[in-house]
N, C-alpha and C positions, 0 to 999 in steps of 0.2 A: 792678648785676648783676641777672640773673634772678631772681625771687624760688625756685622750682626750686635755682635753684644753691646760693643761702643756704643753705635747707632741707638738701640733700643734702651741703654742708660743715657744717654743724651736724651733723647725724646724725652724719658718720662721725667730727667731733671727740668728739662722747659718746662714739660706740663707744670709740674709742682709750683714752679716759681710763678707762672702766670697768675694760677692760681689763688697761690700766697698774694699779690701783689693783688687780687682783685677781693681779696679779705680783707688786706689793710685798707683800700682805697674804701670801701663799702663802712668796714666798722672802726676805724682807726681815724687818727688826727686830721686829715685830710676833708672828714664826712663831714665836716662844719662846714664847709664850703659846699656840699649839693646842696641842692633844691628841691624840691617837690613842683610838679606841674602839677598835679591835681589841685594841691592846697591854695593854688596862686591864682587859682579862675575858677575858682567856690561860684558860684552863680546865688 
């Protein structure tokens, strides 16, 4: 393969996975553990 091509499938597999990894972090098992700054200084 083109070196171009590598390159530009590597890229967009990072993307994907960052991605992925900021949807599990967000909606997944992990989300029990954020917080809310707004909720926590209600006035």
């Amino acid at each position: 393969m083109e070196p171009a091509t590598v390159l530009s499938i590597s890229i967009a597999a990072l993307l994907l996975a960052i991605t992925a990894l900021g949807v599990y972090m967000s909606f997944g098992p992990p989300s029990k553990d954020l917080i809310d700054p707004f909720e926590e200084h209600e006035d």
